[in-house]
N, CA, C and O atoms as a DFTB+ gen file, in Angstrom:
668 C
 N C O
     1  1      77.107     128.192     -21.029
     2  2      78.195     127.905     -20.121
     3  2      79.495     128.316     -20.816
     4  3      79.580     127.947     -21.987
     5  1      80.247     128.822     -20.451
     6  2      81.332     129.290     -21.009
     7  2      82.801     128.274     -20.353
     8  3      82.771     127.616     -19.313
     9  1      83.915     128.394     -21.239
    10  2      84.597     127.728     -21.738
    11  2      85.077     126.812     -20.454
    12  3      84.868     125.616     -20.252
    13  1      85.737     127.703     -19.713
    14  2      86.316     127.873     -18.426
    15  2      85.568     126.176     -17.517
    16  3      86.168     125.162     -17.160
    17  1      84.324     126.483     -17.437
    18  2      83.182     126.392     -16.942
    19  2      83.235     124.973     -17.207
    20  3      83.503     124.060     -16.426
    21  1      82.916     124.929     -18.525
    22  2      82.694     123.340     -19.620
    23  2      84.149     122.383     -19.136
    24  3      84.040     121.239     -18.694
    25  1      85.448     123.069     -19.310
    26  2      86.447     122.220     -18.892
    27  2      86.383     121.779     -17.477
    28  3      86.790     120.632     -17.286
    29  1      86.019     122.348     -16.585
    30  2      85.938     121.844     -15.494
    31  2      85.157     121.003     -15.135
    32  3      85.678     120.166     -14.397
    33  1      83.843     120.818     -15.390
    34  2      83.046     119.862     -15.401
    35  2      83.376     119.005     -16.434
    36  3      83.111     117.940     -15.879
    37  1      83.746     118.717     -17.487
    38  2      84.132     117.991     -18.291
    39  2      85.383     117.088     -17.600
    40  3      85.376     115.866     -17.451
    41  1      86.235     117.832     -17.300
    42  2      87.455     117.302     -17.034
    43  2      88.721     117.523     -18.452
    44  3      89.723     116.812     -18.533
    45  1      88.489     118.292     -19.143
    46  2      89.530     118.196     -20.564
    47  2      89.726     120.180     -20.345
    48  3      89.154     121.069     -19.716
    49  1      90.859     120.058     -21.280
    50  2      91.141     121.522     -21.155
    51  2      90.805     122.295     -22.362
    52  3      91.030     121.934     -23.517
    53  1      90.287     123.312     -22.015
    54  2      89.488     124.598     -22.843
    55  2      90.513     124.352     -24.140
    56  3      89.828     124.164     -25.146
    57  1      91.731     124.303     -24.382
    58  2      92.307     123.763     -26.213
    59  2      91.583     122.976     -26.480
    60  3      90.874     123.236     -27.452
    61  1      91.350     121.486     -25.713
    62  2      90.767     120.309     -26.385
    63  2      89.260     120.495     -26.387
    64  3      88.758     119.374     -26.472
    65  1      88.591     121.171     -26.346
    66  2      87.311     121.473     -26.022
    67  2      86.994     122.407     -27.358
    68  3      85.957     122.394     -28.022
    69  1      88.143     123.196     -27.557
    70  2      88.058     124.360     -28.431
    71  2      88.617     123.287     -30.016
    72  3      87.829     123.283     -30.962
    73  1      89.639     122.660     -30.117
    74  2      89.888     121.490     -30.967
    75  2      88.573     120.360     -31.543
    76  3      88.073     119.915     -32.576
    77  1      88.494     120.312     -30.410
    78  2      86.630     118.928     -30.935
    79  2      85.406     120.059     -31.605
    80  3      84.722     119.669     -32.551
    81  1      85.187     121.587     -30.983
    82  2      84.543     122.493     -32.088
    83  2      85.232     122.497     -33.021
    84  3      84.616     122.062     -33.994
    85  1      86.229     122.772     -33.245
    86  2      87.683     123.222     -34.783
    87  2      87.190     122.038     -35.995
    88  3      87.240     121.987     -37.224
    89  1      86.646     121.054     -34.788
    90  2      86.980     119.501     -35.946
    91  2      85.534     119.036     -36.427
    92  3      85.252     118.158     -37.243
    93  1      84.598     119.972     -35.604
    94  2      83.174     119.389     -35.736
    95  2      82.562     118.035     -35.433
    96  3      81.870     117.174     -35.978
    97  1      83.334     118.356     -33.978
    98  2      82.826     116.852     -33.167
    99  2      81.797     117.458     -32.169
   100  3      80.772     116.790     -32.030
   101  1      81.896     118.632     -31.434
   102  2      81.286     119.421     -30.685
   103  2      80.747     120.366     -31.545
   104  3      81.375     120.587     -32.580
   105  1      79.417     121.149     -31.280
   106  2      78.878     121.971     -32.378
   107  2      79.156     123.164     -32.074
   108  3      79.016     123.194     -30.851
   109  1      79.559     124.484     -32.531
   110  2      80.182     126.052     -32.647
   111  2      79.272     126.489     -31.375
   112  3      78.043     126.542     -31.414
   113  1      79.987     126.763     -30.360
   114  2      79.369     127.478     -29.172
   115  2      78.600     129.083     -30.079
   116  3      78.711     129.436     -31.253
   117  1      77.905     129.679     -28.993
   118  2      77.188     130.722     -29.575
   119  2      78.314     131.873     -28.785
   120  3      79.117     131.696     -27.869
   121  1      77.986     133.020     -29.538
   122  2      79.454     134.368     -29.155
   123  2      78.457     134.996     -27.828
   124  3      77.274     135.130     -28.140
   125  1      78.713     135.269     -26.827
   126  2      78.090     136.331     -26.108
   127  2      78.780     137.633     -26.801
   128  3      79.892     137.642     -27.328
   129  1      78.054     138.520     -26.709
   130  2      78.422     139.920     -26.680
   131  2      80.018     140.261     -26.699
   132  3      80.587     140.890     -27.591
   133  1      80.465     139.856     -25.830
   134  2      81.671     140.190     -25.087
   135  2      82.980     139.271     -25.935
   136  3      84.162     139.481     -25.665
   137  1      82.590     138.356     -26.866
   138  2      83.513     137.457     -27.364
   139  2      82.956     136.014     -26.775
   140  3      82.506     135.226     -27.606
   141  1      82.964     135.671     -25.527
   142  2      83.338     134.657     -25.156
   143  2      82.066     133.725     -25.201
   144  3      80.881     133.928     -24.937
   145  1      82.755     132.648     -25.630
   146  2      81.958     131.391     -26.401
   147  2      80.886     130.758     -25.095
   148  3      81.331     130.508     -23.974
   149  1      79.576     130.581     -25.439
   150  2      78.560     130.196     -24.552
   151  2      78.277     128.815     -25.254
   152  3      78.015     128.778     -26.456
   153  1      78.341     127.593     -24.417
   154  2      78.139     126.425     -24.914
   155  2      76.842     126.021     -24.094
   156  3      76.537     126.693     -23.109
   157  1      76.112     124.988     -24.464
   158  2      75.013     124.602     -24.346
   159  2      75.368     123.543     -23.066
   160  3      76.459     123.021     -22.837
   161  1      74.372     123.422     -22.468
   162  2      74.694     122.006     -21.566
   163  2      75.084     121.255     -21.684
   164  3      76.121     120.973     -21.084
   165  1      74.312     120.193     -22.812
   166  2      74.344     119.036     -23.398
   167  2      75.746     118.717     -23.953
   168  3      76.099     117.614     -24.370
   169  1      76.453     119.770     -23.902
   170  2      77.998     119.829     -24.502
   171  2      78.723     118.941     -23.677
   172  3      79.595     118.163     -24.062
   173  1      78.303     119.102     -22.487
   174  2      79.325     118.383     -21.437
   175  2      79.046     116.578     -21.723
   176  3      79.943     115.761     -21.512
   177  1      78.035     116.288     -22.089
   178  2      77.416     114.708     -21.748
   179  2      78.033     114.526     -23.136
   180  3      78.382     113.416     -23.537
   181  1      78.142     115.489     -23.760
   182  2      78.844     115.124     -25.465
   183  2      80.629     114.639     -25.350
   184  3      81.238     113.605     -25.626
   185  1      80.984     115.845     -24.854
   186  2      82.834     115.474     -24.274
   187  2      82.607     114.138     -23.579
   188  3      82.913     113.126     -24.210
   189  1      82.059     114.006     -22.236
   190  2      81.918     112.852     -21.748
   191  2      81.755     111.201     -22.929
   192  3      82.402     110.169     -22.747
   193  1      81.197     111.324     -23.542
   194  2      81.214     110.516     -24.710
   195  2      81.939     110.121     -25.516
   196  3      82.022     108.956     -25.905
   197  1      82.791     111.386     -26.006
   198  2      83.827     111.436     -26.706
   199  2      85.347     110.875     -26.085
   200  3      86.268     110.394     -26.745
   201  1      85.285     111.126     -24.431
   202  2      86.207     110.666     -23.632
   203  2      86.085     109.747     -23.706
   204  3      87.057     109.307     -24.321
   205  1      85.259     108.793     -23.389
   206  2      84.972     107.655     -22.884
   207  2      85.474     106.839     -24.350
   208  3      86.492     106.181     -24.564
   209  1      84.565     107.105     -25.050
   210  2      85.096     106.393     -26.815
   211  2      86.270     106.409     -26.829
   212  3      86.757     105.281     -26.761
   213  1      87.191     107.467     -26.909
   214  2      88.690     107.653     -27.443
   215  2      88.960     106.239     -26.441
   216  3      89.468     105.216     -26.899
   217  1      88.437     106.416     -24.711
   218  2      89.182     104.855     -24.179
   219  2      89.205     103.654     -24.308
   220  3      90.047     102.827     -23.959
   221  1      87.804     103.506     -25.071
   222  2      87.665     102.411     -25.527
   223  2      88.154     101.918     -26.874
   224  3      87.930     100.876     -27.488
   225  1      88.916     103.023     -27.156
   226  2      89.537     102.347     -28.334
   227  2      89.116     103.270     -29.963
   228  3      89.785     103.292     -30.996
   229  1      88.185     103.746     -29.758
   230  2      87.351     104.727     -30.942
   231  2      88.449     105.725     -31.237
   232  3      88.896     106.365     -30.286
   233  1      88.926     105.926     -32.437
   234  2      89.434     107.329     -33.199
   235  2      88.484     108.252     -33.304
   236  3      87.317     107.860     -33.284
   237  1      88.810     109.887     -33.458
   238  2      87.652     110.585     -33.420
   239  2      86.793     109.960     -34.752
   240  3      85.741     109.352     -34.558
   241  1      87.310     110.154     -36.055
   242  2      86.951     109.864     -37.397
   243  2      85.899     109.044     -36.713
   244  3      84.875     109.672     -36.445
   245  1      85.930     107.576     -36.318
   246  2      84.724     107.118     -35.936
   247  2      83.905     107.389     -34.950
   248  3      82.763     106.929     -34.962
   249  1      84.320     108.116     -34.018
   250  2      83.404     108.715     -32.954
   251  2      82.320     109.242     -33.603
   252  3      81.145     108.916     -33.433
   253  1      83.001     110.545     -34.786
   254  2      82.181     111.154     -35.616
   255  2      81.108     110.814     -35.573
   256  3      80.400     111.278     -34.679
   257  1      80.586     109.922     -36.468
   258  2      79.134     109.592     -36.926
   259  2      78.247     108.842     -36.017
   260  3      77.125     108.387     -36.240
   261  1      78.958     108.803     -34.962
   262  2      78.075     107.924     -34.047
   263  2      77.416     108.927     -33.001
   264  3      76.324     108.670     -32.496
   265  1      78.220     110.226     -32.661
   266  2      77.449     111.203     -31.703
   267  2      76.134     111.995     -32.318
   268  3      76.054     112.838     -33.212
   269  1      75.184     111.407     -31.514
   270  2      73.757     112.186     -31.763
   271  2      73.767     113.502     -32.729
   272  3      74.535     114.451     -32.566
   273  1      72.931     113.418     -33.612
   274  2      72.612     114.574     -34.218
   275  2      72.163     116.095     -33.532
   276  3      72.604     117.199     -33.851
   277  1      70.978     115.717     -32.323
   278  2      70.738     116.278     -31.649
   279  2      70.711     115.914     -30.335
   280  3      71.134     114.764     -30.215
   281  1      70.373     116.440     -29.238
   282  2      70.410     115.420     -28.230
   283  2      69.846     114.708     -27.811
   284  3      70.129     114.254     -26.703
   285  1      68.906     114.339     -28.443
   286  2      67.409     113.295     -28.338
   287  2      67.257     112.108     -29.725
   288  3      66.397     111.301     -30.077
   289  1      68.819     112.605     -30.313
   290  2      68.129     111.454     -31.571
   291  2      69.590     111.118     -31.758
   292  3      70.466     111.978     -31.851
   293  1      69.821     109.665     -31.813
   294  2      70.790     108.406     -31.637
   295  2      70.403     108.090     -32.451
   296  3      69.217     108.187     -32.765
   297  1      71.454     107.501     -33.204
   298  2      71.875     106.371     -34.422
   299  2      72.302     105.020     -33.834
   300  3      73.442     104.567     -33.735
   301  1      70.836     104.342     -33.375
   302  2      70.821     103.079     -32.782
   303  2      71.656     101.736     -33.616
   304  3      72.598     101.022     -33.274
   305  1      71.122     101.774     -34.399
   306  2      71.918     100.541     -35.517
   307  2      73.629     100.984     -35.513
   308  3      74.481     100.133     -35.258
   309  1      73.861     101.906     -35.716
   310  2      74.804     102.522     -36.455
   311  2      75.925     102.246     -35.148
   312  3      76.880     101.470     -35.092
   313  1      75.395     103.202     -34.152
   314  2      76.173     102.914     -32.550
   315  2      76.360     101.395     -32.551
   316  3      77.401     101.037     -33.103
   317  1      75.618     100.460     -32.076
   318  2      75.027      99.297     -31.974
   319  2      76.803      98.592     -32.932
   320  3      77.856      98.085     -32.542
   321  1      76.130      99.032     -34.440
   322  2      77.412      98.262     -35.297
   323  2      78.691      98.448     -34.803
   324  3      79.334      97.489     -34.376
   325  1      79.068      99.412     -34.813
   326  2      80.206     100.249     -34.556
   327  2      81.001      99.946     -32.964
   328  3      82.193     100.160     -32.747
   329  1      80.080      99.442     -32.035
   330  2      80.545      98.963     -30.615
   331  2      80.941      97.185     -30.583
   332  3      81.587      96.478     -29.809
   333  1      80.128      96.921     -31.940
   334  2      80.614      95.124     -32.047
   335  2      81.482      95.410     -32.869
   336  3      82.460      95.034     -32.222
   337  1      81.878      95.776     -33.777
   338  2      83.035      95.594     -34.741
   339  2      83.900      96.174     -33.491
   340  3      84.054      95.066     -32.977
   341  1      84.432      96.853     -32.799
   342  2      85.048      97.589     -31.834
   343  2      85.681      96.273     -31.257
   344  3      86.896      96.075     -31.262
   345  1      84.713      95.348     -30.734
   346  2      84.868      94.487     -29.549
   347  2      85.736      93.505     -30.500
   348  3      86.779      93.143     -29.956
   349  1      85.455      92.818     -32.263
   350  2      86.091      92.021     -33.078
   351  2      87.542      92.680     -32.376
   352  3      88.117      92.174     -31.412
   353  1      88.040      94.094     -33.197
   354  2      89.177      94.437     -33.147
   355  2      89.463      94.573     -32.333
   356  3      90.582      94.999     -32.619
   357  1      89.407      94.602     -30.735
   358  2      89.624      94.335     -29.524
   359  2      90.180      93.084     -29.344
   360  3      91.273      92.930     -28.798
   361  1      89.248      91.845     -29.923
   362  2      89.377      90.505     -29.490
   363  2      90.783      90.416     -30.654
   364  3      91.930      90.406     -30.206
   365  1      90.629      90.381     -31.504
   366  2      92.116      90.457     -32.294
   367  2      92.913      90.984     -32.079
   368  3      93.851      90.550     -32.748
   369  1      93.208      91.796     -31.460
   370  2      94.222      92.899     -30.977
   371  2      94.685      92.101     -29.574
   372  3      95.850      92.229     -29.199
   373  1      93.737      91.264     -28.801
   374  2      93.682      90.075     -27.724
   375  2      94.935      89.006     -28.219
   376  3      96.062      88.908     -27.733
   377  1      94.350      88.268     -29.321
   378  2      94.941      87.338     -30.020
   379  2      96.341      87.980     -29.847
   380  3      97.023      87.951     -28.823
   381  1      96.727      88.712     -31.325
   382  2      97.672      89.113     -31.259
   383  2      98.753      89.118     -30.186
   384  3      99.881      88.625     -30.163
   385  1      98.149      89.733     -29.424
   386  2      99.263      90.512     -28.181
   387  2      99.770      89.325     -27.333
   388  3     100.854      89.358     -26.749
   389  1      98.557      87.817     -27.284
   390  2      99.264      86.665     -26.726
   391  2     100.420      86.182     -27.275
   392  3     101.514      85.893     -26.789
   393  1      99.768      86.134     -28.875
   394  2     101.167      85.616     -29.737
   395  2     102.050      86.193     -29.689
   396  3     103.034      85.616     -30.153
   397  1     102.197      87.091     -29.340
   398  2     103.531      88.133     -29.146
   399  2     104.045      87.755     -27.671
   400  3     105.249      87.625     -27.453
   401  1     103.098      87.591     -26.695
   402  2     103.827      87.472     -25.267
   403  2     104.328      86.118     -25.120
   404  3     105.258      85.868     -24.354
   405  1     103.599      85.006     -26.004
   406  2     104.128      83.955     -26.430
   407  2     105.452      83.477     -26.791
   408  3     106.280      82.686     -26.339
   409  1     105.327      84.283     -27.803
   410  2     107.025      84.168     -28.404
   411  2     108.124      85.279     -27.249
   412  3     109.214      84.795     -26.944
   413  1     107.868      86.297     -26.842
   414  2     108.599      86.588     -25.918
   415  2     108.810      85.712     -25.032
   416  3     109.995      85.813     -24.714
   417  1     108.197      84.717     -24.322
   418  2     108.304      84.101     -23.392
   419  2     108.946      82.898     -23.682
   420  3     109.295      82.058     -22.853
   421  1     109.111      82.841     -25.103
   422  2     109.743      81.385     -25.553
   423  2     111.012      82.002     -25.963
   424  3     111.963      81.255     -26.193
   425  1     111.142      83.272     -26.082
   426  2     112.638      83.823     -26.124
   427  2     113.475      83.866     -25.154
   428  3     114.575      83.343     -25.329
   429  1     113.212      84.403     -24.080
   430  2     113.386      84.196     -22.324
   431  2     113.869      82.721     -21.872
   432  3     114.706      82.331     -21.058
   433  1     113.030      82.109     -22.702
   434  2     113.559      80.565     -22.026
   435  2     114.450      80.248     -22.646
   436  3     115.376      79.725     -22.025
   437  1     114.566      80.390     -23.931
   438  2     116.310      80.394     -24.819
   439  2     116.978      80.707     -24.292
   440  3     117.856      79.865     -24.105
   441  1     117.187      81.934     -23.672
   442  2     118.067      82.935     -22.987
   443  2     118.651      82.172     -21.920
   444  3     119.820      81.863     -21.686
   445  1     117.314      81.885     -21.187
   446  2     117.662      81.691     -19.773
   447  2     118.527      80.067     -19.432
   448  3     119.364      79.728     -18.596
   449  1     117.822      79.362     -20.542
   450  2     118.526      78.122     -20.898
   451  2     119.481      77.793     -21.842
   452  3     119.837      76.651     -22.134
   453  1     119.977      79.075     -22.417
   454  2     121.067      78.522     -22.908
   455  2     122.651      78.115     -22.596
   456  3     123.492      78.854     -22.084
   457  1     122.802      76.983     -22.962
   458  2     124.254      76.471     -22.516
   459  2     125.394      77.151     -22.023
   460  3     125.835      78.062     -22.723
   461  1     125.822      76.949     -21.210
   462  2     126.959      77.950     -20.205
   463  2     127.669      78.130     -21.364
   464  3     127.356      77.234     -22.148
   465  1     128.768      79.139     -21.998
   466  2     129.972      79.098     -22.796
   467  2     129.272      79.634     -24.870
   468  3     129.988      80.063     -25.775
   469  1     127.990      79.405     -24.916
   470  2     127.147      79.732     -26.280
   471  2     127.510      81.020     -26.309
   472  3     127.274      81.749     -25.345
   473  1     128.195      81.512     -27.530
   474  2     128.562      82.768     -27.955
   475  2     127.352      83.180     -28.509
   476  3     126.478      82.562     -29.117
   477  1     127.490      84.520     -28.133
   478  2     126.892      85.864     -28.694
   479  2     126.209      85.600     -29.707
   480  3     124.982      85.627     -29.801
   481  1     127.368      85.204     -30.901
   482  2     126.907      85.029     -32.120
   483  2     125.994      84.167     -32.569
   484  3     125.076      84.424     -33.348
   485  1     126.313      82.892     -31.952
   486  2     125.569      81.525     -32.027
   487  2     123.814      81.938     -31.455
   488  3     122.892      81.733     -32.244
   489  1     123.486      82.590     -29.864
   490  2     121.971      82.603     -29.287
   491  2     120.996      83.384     -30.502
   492  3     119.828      83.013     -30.622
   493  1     121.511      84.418     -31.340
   494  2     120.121      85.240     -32.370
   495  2     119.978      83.465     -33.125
   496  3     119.017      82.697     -33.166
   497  1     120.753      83.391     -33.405
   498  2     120.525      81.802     -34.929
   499  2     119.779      80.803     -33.554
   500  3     118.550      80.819     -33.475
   501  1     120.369      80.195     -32.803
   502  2     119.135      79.463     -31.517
   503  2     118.185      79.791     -31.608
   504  3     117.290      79.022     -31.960
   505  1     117.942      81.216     -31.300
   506  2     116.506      81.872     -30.751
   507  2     115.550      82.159     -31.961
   508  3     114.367      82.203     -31.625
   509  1     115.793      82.361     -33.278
   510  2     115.262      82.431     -34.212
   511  2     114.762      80.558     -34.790
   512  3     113.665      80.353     -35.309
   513  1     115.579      79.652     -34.607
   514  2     115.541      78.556     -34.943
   515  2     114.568      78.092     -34.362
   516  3     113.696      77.499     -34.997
   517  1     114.488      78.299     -32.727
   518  2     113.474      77.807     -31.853
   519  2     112.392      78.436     -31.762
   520  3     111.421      77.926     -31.204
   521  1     112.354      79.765     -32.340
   522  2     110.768      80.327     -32.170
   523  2     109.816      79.996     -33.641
   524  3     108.588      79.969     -33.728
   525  1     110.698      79.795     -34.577
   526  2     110.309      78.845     -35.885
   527  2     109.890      77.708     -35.037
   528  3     108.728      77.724     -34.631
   529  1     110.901      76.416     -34.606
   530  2     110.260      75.356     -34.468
   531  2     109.033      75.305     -33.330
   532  3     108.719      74.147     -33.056
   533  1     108.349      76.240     -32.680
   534  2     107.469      76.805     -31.649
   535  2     106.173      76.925     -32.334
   536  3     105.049      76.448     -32.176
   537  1     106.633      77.583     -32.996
   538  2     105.414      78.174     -33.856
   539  2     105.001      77.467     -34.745
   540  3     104.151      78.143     -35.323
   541  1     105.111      76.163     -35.386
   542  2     104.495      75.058     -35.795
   543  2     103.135      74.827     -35.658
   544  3     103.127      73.870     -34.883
   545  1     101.751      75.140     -35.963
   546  2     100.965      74.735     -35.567
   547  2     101.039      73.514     -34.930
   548  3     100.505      73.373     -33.830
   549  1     101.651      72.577     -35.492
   550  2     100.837      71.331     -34.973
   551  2     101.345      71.094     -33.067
   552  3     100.972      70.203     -32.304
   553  1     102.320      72.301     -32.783
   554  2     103.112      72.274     -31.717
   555  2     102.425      72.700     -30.600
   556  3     102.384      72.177     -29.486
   557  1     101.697      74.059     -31.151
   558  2     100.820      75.204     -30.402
   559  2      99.767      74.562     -30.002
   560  3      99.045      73.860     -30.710
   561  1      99.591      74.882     -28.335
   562  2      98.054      74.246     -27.566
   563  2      97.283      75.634     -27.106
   564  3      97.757      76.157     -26.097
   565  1      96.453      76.122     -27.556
   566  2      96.039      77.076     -26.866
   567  2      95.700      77.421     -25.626
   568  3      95.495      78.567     -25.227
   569  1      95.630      76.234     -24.893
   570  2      94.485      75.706     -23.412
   571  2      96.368      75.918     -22.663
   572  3      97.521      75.678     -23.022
   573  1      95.766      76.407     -21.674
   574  2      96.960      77.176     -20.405
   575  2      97.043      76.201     -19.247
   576  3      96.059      75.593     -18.827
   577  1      98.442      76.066     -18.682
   578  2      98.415      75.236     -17.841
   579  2      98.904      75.766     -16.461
   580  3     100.019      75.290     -16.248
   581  1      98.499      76.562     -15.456
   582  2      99.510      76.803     -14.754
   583  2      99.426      78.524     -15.468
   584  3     100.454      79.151     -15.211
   585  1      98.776      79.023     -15.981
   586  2      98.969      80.073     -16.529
   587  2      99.817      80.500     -17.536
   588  3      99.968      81.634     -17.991
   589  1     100.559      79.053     -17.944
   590  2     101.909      79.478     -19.300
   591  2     101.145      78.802     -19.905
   592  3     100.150      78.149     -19.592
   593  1     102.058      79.137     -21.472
   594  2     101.209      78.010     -22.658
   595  2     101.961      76.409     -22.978
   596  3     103.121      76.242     -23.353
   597  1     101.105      75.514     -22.754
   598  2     101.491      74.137     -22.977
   599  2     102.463      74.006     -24.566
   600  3     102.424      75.017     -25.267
   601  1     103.046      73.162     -24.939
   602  2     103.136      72.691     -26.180
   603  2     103.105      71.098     -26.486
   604  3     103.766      70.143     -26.078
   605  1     102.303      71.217     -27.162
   606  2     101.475      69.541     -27.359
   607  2     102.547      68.002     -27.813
   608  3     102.420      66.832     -27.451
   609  1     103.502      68.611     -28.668
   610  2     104.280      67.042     -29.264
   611  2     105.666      67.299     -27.921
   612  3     106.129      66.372     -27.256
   613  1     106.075      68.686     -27.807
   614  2     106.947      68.344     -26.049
   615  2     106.291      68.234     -25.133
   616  3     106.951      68.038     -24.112
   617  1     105.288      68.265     -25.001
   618  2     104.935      68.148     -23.571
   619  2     105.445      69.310     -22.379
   620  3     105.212      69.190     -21.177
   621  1     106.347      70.692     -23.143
   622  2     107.421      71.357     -22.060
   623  2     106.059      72.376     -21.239
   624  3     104.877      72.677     -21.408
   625  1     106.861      72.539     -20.570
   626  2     105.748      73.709     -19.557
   627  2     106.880      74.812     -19.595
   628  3     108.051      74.509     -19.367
   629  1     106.541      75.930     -19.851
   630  2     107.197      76.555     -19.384
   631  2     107.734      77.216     -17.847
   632  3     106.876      77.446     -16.995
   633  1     109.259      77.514     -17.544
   634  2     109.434      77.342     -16.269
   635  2     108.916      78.260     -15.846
   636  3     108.650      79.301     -16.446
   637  1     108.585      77.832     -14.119
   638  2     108.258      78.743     -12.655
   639  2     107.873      80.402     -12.992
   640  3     106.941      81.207     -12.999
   641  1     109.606      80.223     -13.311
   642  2     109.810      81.797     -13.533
   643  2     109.323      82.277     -14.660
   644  3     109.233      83.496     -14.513
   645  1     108.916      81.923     -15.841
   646  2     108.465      82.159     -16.572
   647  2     106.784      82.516     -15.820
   648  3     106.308      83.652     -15.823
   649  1     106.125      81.384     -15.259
   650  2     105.166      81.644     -15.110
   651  2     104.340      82.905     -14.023
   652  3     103.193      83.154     -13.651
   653  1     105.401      83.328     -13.873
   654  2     105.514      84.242     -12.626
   655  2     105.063      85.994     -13.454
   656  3     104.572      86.984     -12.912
   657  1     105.445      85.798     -14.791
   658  2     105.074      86.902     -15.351
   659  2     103.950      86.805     -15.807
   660  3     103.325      87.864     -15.841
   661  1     103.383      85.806     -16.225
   662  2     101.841      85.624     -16.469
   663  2     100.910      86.370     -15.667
   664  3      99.920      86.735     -16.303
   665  1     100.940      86.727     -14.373
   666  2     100.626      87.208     -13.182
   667  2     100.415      88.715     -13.503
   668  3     100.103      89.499     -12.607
């Protein structure tokens, strides 16, 4: 199947097709006569793979060792490992991104509540003060109320509008 051919059914363009051979993710098409590169079938279910990985999160480097040697022989364990450690750094990358929308959302409410007439200067020293006293473990509830996050010794919910971005 030639180049043209492969991108279209693939869906990626004849550079990136010609790049994943360059890198030895795809294996060296064979030359017809004429120059132009004849790729094997199985090439396409290979890109397809490689697409799909990059979305799920896979760098090529690890794609690498996980695409079949040939097209009938899989690295079961190896795949297998490589899709649970995936899902860890997924689920941490989870974590993370709450604690982050967390504290954004406890910044917002500084903002939004702070005292009519509070200079400029004064809300960074507030907002830094209060996302310290937030972040206290013993403060933090993980369990959602209403779709915002509770905090256990205030009792505060965060407001309406706040919860409206949760959404």
């Amino acid at each position: 199947m030639r180049i043209g051919e492969l991108a279209r059914r693939s869906g990626l363009t004849a550079s990136r097709i010609r790049f994943y051979e360059a890198v030895g993710l795809v294996r060296p098409a064979a030359r017809r006569a004429n120059g132009y590169r004849d790729y094997p079938g199985e090439t396409v279910w290979i890109l397809e793979i490689i697409t799909i990985a990059q979305r799920a999160g896979f760098s090529l480097e690890e794609i690498r060792p996980l695409l079949p040697t040939q097209s009938d022989h899989w690295r079961r364990d190896q795949l297998l490992d490589a899709l649970k450690r995936k899902v860890v750094e997924i689920e941490a990358m989870q974590k993370r991104l709450d604690q982050n929308r967390t504290q954004l959302l406890i910044a917002i409410e500084g903002i939004e509540t702070a005292p009519d007439g509070i200079g400029c200067s004064d809300l960074p020293e507030r907002l830094l003060n209060r996302l310290k006293k937030e972040k206290e473990p013993a403060e933090m509830d993980t369990a959602r109320e209403g779709g915002a996050p509770a905090l256990r010794k205030t009792g505060r919910v965060f407001p309406a509008e706040m919860q409206k971005l949760n959404r």
